[in-house]
C-alpha positions as CSV (number, residue, x, y, z in Angstrom):
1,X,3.6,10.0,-19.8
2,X,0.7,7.6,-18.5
3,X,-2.4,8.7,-19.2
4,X,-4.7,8.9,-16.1
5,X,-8.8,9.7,-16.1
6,X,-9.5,12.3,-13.3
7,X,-9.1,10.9,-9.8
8,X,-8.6,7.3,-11.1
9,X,-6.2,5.8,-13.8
10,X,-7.4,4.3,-17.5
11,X,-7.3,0.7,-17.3
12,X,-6.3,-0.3,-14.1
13,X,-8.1,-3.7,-12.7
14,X,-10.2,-3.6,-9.3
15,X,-7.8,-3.9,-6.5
16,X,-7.7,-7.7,-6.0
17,X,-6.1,-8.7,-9.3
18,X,-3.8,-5.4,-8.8
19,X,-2.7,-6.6,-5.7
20,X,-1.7,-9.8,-6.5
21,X,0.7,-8.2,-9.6
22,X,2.4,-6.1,-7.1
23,X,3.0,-9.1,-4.8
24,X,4.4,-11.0,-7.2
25,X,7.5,-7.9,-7.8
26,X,9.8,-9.0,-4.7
27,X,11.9,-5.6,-5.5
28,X,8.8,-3.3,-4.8
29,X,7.6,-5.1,-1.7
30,X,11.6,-4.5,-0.3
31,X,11.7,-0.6,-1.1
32,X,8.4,-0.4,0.5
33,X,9.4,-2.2,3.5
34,X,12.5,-0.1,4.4
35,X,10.9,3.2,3.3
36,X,7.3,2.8,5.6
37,X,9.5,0.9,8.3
38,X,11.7,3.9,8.7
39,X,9.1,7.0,8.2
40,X,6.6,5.0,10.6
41,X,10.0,4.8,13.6
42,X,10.5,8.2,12.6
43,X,6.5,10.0,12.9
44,X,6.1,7.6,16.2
45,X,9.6,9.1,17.8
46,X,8.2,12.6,16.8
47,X,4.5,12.5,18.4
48,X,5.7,11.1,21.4
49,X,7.5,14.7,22.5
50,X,4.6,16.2,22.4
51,X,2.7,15.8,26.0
52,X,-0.9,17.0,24.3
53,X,-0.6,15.7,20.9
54,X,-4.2,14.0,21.8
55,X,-5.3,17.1,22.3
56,X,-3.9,18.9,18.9
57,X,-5.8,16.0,17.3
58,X,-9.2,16.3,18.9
59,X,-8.5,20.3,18.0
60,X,-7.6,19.5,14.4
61,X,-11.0,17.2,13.8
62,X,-13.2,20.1,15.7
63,X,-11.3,22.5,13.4
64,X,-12.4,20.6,10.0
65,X,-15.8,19.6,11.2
66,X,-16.5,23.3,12.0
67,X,-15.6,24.3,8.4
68,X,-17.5,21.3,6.8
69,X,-20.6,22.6,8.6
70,X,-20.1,26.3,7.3
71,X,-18.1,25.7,4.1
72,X,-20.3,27.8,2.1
73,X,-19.8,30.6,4.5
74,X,-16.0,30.5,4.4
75,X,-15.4,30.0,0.7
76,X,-17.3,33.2,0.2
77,X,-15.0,34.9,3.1
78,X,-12.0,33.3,1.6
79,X,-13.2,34.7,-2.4
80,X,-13.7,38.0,-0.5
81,X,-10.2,38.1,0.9
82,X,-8.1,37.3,-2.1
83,X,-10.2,39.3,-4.1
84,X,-9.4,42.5,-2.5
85,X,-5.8,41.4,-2.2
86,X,-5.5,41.5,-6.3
87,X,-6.2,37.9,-7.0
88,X,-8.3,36.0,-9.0
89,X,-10.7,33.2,-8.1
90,X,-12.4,30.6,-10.5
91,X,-14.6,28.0,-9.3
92,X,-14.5,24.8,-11.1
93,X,-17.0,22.4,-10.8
94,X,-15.4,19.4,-11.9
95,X,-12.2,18.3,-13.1
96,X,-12.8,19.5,-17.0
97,X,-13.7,22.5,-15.4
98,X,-10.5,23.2,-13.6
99,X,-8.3,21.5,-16.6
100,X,-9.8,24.1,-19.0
101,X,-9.2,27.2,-16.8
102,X,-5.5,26.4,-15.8
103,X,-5.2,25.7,-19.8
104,X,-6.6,29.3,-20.6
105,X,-5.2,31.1,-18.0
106,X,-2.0,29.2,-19.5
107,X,-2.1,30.3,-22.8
108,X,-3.1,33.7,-21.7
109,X,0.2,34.7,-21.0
110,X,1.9,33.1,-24.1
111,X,4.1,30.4,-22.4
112,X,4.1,27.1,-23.4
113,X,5.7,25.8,-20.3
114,X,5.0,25.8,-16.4
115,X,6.7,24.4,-13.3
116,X,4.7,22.9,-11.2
117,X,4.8,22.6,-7.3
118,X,3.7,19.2,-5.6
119,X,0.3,18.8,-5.8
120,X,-2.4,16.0,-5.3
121,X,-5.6,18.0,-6.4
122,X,-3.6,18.7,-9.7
123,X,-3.0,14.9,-10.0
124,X,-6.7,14.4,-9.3
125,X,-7.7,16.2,-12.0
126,X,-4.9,14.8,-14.6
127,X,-3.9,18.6,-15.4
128,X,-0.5,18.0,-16.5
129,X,-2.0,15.7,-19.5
130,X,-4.7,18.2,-19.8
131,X,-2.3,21.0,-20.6
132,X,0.0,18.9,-23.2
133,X,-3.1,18.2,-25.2
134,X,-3.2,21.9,-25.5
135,X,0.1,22.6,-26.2
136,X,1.6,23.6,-22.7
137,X,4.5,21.6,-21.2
138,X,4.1,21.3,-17.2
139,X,8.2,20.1,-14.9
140,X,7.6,18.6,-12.0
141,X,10.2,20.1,-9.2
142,X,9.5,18.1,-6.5
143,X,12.6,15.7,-7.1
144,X,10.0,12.4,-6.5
145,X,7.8,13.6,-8.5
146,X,10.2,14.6,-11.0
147,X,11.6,11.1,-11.0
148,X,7.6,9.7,-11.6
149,X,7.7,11.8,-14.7
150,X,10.8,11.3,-16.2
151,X,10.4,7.4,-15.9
152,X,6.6,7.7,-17.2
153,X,5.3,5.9,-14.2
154,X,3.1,6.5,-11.4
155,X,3.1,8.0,-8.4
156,X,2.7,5.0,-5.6
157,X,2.6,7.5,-1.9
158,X,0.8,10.5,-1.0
159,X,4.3,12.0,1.0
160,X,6.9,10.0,-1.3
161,X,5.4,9.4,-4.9
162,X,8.5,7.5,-5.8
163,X,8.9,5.3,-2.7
164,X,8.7,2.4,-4.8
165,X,11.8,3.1,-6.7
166,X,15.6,2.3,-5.1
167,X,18.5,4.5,-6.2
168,X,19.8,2.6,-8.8
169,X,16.3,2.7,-11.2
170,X,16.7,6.3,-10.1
171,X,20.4,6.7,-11.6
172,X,18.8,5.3,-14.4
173,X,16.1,7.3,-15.2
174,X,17.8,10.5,-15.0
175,X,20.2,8.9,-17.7
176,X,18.0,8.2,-19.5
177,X,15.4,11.0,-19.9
178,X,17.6,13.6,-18.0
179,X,18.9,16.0,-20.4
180,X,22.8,17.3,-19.9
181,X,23.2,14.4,-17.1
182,X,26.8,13.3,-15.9
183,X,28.3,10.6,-17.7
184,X,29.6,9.6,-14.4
185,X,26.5,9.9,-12.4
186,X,26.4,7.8,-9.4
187,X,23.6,6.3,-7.3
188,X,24.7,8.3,-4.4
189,X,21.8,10.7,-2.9
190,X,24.2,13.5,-3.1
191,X,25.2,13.1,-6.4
192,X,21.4,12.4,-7.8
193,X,20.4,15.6,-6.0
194,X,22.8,17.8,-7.7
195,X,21.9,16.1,-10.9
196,X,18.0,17.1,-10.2
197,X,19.2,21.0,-8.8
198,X,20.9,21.5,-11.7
199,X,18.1,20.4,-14.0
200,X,15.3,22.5,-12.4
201,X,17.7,25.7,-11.9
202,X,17.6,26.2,-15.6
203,X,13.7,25.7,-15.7
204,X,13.1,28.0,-12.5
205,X,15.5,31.0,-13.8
206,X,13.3,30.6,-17.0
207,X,9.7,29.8,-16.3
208,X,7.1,32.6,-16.4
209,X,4.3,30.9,-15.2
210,X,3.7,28.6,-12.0
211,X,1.1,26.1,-10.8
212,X,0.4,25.1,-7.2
213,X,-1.4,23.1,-5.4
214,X,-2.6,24.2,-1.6
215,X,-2.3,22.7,1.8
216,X,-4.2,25.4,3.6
217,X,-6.4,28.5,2.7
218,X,-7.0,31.2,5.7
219,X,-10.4,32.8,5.1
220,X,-10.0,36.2,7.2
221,X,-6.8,37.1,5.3
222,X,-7.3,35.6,1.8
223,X,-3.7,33.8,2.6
224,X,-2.6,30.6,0.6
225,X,-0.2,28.2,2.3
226,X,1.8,25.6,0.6
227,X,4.2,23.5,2.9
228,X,7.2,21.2,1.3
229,X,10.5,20.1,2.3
230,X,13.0,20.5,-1.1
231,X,12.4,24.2,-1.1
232,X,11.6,23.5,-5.1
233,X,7.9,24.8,-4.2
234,X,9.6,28.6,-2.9
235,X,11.2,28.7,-6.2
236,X,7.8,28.1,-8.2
237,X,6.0,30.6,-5.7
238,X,8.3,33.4,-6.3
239,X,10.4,33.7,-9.2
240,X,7.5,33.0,-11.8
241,X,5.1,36.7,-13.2
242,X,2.4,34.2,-13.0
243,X,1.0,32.2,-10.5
244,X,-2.3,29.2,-10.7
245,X,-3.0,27.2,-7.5
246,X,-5.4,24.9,-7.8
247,X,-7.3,24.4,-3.8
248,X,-10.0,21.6,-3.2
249,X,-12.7,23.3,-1.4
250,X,-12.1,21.4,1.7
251,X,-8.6,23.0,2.4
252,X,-10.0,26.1,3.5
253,X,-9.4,27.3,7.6
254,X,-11.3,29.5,9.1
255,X,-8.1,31.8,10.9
256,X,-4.4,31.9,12.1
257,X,-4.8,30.4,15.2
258,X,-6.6,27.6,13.7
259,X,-3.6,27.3,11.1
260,X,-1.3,27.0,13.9
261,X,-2.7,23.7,15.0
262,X,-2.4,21.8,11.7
263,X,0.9,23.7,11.0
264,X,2.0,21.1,14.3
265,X,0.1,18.1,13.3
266,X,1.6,17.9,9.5
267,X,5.1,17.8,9.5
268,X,5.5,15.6,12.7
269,X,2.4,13.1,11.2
270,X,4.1,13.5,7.4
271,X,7.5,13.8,7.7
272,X,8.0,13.4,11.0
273,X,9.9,17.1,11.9
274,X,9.1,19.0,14.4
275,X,8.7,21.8,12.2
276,X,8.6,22.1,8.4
277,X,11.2,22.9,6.8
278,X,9.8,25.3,3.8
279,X,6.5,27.0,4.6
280,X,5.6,29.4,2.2
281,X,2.7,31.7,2.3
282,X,1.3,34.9,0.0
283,X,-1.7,37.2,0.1
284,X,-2.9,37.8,-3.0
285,X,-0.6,40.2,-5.2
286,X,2.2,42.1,-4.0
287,X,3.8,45.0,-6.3
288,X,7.4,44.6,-7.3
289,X,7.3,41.5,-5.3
290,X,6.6,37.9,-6.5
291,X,4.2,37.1,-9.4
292,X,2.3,39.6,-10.5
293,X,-0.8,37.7,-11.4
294,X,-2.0,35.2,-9.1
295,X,-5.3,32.9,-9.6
296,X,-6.9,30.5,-7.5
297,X,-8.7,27.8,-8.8
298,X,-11.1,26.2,-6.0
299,X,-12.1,22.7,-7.2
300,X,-14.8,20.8,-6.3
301,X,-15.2,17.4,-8.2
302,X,-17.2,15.5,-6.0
303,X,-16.2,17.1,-2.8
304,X,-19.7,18.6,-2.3
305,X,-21.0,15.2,-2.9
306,X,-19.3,13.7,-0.1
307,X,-20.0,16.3,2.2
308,X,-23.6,15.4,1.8
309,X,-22.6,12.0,3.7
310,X,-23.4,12.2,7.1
311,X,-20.7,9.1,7.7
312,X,-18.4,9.6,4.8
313,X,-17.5,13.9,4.8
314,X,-15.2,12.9,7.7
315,X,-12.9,12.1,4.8
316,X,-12.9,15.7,3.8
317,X,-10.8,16.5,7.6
318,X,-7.9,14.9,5.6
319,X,-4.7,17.5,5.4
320,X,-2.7,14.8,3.2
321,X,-0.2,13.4,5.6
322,X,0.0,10.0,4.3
323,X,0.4,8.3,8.2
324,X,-2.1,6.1,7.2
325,X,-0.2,4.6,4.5
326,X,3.1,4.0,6.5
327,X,1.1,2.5,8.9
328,X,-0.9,0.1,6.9
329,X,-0.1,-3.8,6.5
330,X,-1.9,-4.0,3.0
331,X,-0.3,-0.8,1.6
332,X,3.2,-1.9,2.9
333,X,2.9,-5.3,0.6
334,X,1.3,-3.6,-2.9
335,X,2.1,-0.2,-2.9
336,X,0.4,2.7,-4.2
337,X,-0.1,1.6,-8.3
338,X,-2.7,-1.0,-7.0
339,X,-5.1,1.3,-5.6
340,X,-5.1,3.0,-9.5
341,X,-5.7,6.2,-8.2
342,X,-3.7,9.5,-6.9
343,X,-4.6,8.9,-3.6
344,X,-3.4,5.5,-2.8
345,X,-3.6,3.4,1.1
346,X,-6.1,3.8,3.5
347,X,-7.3,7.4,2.9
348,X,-7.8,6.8,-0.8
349,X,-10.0,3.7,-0.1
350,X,-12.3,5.9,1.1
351,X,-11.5,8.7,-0.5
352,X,-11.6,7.8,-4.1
353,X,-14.8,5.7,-4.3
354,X,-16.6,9.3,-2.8
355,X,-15.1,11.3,-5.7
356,X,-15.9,9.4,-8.7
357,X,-19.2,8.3,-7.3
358,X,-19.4,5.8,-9.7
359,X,-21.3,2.3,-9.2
360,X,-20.1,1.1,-12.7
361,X,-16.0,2.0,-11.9
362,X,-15.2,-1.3,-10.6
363,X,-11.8,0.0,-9.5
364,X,-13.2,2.7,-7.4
365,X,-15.8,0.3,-6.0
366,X,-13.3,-2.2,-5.3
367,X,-11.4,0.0,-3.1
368,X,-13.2,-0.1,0.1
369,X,-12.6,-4.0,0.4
370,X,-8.9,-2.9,0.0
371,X,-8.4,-2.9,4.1
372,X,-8.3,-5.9,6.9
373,X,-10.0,-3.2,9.1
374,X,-7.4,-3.5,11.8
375,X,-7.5,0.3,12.4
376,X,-4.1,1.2,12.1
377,X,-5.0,4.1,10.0
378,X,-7.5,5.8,12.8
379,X,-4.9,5.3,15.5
380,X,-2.6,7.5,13.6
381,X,-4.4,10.2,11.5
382,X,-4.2,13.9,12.6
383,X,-7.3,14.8,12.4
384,X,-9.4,11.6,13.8
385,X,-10.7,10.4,10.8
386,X,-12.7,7.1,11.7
387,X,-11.5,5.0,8.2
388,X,-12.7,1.6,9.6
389,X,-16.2,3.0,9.7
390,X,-16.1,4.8,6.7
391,X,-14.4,1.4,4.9
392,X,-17.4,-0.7,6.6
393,X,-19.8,2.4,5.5
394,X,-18.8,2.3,1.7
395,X,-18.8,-1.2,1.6
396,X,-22.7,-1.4,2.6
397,X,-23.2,1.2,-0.2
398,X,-21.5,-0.8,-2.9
399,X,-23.3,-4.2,-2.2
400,X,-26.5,-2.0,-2.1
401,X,-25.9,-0.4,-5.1
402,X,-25.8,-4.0,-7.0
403,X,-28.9,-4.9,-6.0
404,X,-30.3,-7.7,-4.3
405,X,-29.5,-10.5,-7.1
406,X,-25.5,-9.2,-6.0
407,X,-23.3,-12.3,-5.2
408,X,-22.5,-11.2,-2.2
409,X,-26.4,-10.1,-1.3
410,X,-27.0,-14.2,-2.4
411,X,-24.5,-15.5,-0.3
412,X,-25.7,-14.1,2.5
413,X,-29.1,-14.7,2.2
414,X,-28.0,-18.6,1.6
415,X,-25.7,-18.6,5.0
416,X,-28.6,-17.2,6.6
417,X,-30.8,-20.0,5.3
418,X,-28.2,-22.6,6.6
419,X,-27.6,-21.4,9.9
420,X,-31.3,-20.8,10.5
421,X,-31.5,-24.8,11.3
422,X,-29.3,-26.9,13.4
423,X,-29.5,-30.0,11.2
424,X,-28.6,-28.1,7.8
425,X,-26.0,-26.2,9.3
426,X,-24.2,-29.2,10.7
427,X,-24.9,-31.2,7.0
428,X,-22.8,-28.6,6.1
429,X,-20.2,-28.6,8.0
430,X,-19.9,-32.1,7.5
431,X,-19.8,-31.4,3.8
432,X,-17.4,-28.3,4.0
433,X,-14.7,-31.0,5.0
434,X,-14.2,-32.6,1.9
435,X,-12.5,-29.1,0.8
436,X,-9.7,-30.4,2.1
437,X,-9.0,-32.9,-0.5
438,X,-8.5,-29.3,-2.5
439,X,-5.9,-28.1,-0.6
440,X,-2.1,-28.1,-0.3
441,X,0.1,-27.1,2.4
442,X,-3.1,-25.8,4.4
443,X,-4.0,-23.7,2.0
444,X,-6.9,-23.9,-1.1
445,X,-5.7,-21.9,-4.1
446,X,-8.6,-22.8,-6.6
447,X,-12.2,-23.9,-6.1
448,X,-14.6,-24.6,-8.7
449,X,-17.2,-21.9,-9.7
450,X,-18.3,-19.7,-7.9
451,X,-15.6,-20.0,-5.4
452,X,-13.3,-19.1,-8.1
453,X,-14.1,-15.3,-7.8
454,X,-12.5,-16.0,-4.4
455,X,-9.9,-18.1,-5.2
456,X,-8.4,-16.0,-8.1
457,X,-7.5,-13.7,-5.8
458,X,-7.2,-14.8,-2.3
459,X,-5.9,-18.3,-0.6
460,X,-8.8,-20.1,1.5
461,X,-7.5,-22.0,4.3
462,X,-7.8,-25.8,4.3
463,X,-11.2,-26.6,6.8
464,X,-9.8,-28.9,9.4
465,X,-11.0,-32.6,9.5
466,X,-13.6,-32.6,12.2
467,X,-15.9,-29.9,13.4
468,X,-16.2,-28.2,16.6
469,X,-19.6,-29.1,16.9
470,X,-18.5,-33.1,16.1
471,X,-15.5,-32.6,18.5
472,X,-17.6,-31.1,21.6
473,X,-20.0,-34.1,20.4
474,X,-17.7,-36.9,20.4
475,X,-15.9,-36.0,23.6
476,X,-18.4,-34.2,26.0
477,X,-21.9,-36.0,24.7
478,X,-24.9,-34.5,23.7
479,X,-24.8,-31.6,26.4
């Protein structure tokens, strides 16, 4: 299994060098293609029925803004709840934090194995590889993320972790690492399905203990709701004596009625139903009924941080859709392994650089300037989150944060010299032409230093011969 840091994975270059890796695999770019292609028809077809879907949205943003401003207030209400219900809460700080608690609560019970529900704030903190260093084996049951684990990749989509994959590597991997698989296992969906049920049966009939993650917590009742569309997660929620969900702070609602409204916007903005097809929700502990030790684990690790953004805690409205990936032209052409990080596309370009907080994690840093701002991604989110202006917001930050010797704070200050004065700007522009001798097809692909930090990474187009300024010159005079 690949070793990831919290939030972000070991190794993994900024997102321009990245990029162009994924480019370069024709096979990834295809399964992309057809898969956002489809889900994006699919979501569009969805919204459309619904006459006041503007509405839900502008309900689903006031919803999350109200508990942003109050979240205090509501995690105590929601701690309250559960409490008298028979469960446990832990608050975890950070990502060690929430790894060591899981891990003790873990070995608590004796088991040295756990099924695991779907979960991105469990693949934010790298739990999985926190419990194998203590001895503690954690099976995926969501099939894509089973199929990321068994072929010791990455997940690439918020929705569809294995998008990048086709059914053939599929038939593969379960061949390969799949224990008791077919000898005449096909590529067929059907036949890769059964192949998968059939695996996790024999885990689900046997595990003891269960880890979740959460899409929603109501404060007034204490209530945990986890939403999926295998029914792999009802099997984790119920047939385990133990029970560990993990909840980022933010997930909290305040009510019912107020889960009603995103329990609309999700599945048609996700997977584009009407109505989800496994929604499963518990109170606490029920006797004779269900696991009969439930814990929840609310996690901060840098939420609290980000909330203390006035532009950026908009992020925190995010119920983990993935709309904006499907939707987005840079996403569709690298995939999710580019972004190095659990939260990949739009959402995590914002999203991930807030979390880690880092100025030194180039890869974080460099995630912001992963985006041709064309605001794709705000058209379509659920709840309203503005990502242009948080993209445009983070980018100020991390050219402030280098200082004002930054390459980019230089080249500024030098175009502002230039275009101060007519007569340099135009000396220029006459000197800008002789890039051309550079190019090829229209395009420059490499340019001496400094223009090489460009080049390695993007084309520059070829300047054209004569200037506007010469043109408007040459053929309408001086005025």
């Amino acid at each position: 299994m690949v070793v990831r840091n919290p939030v972000t994975w070991l190794g993994t270059p900024a997102f321009p060098k990245a990029a162009k890796a994924a480019l370069g695999n024709t096979q990834l770019r295809r399964n992309l293609r057809n898969a956002t292609s489809t889900i994006r028809g699919k979501r569009a077809a969805a919204v459309a029925e619904l006459p006041d879907w503007e509405q839900l949205r502008a309900a689903g943003a006031a919803i999350k803004d109200e508990v942003l401003a109050n979240l205090d207030t509501y995690l105590v209400q929601l701690e309250a709840a559960v409490t008298a219900r028979g469960g446990t809460v832990h608050w975890a700080r950070d990502a060690a934090e929430a790894n060591a608690i899981a891990l003790r609560l873990v070995r608590a019970t004796g088991e040295t194995e756990v099924v695991k529900v779907k979960s991105m704030a469990t693949a934010e903190i790298g739990l999985n590889e926190a419990l194998a260093e203590g001895g503690v084996t954690a099976i995926e049951t969501d099939l894509a993320e089973l199929i990321v684990q068994l072929g010791e990749d990455r997940p690439s989509h918020i929705l569809v972790p294995a998008i990048h994959r086709n059914r053939a590597e599929i038939k593969e991997i379960f061949q390969r690492a799949m224990p008791d698989v077919p000898a005449d296992l096909t590529s067929e969906p059907r036949a890769l399905a059964e192949a998968a049920r059939r695996h996790l049966r024999r885990k689900f009939l046997s595990a003891k203990v269960a880890i979740s993650g959460a899409n929603f917590g109501v404060a007034e009742t204490g209530s945990i709701v986890v939403v999926e569309s295998e029914g792999n997660g009802r099997m984790c929620l119920t047939l385990p004596e133990t029970l560990i969900t993990v909840m980022g702070i933010e997930k909290v609602v305040p009510s019912w009625p107020d889960l009603e409204v995103f329990l609309q916007l999700l599945p048609r903005s996700s997977t584009a139903e009407r109505m989800n097809p496994y929604t499963s929700v518990w109170t606490g502990v029920t006797p004779g009924d269900g696991p009969q030790s439930f814990h929840l684990i609310l996690l901060d690790n840098g939420r609290t941080a980000t909330l203390a953004d006035e532009v950026g805690r908009q992020t925190l409205r995010c119920i983990r859709c993935s709309a904006c990936l499907n939707v987005c032209p840079v996403y569709e052409r690298t995939g999710g392994e580019a972004y190095g990080s659990v939260y990949p596309g739009p959402i995590g370009a914002i999203l991930t650089p807030q979390l880690v907080n880092n100025p030194a994690d180039k890869q974080a840093a460099s995630l912001p300037f992963a985006s041709s701002l064309c605001g794709a991604c705000y058209e379509v989110c659920p709840v309203s989150i503005n990502i242009p202006e948080v993209l445009t917001h983070l980018r100020a930050r991390v050219v402030e944060d280098k200082g004002k010797l930054a390459p980019e704070a230089l080249a500024m200050r030098a175009l502002a010299w230039v275009m101060a004065d007519a007569k340099r700007f135009e000396r220029a522009q006459r000197a800008g032409t002789l890039a051309r001798f550079l190019g090829r097809d229209g395009r420059i692909t490499r340019l001496p230093w400094p223009g090489s930090k460009w080049t390695e990474v993007r084309d520059v187009p070829v300047p054209p011969a004569e200037s506007f300024r010469s043109w408007w010159r040459r053929n309408r005079g001086e005025q």
